[in-house]
C-alpha positions as CSV (number, residue, x, y, z in Angstrom):
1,X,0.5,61.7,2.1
2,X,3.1,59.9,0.2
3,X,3.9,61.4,-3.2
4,X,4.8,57.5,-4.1
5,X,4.4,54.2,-3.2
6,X,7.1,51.8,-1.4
7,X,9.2,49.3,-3.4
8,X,10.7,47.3,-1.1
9,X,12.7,45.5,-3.9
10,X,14.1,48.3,-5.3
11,X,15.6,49.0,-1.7
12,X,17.2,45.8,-1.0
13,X,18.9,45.9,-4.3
14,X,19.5,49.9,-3.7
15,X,21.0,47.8,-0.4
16,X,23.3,45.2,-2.1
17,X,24.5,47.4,-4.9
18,X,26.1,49.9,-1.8
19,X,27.5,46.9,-0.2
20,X,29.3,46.0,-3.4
21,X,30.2,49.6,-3.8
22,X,31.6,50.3,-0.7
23,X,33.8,46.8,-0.9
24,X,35.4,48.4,-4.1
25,X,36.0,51.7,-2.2
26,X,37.7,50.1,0.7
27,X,39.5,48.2,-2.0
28,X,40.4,51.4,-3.8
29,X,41.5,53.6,-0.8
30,X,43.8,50.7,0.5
31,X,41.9,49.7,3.4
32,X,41.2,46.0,2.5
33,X,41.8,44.3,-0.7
34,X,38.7,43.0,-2.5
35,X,39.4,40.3,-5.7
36,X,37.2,40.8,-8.6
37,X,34.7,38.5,-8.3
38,X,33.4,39.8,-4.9
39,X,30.4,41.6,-7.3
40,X,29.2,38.6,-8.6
41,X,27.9,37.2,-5.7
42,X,26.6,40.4,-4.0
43,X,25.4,41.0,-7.3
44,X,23.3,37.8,-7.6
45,X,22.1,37.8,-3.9
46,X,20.8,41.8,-4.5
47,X,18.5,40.3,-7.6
48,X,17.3,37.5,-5.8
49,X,16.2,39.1,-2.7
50,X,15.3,42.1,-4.8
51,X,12.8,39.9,-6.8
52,X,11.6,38.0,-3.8
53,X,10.9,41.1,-2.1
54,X,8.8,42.8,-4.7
55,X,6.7,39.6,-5.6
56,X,5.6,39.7,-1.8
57,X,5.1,43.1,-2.0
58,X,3.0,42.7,-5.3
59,X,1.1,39.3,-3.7
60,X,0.1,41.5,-0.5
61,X,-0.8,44.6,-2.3
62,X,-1.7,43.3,-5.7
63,X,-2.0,45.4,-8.7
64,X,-1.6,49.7,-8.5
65,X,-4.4,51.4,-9.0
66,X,-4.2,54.4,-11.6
67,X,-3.1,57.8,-10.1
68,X,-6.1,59.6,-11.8
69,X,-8.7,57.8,-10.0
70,X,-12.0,59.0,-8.8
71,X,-12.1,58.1,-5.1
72,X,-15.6,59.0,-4.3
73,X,-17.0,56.8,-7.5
74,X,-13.8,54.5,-7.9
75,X,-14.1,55.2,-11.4
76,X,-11.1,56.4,-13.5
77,X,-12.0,59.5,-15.9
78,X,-9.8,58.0,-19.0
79,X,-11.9,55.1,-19.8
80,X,-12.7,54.5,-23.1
81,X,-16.1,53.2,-21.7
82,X,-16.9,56.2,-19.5
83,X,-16.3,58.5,-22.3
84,X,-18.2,57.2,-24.5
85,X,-21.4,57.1,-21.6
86,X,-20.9,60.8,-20.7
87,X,-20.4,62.4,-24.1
88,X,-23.8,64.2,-24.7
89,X,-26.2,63.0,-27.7
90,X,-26.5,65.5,-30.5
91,X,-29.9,65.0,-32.1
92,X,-30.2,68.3,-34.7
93,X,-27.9,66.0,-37.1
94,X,-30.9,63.7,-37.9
95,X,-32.9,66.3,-39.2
């Protein structure tokens, strides 16, 4: 089992920010020489991409469901509603 989900996003702007970071290290140990506005565009295509990928992702999966979960009932145990139903009645204060 996983011990969390998949962002694709996050991973194609992981993607884009080493692209811009390895054209600054080739820059920096002499192999090529990058100008400075080389970022700006890797930059810019990274959070577009990045964006695009993740509202896929979220139209395909649609919203997360809460870690805590019950899977048999599909209930979650936190619910304001659910406490409220379980909590037992305590009659011996009417008397």
């Amino acid at each position: 089992m996983l011990r969390h989900e998949f962002h694709p996003g996050k991973l194609v702007l992981g993607l884009f920010l080493l692209m811009a970071a390895i054209a600054y290290a080739g820059d920096a140990g002499g192999v090529w020489d990058t100008p400075w506005f080389v970022v700006f565009p890797l930059m810019l295509a990274g959070l577009l991409l990045g964006g695009a990928a993740a509202a896929v992702s979220y139209g395909i999966r649609g919203r997360p469901r809460a870690r805590t979960a019950d899977r048999t009932s599909g209930r979650t145990p936190d619910s304001t509603a659910d406490r409220i139903a379980d909590r037992p009645v305590d009659d011996s204060r009417d008397a």
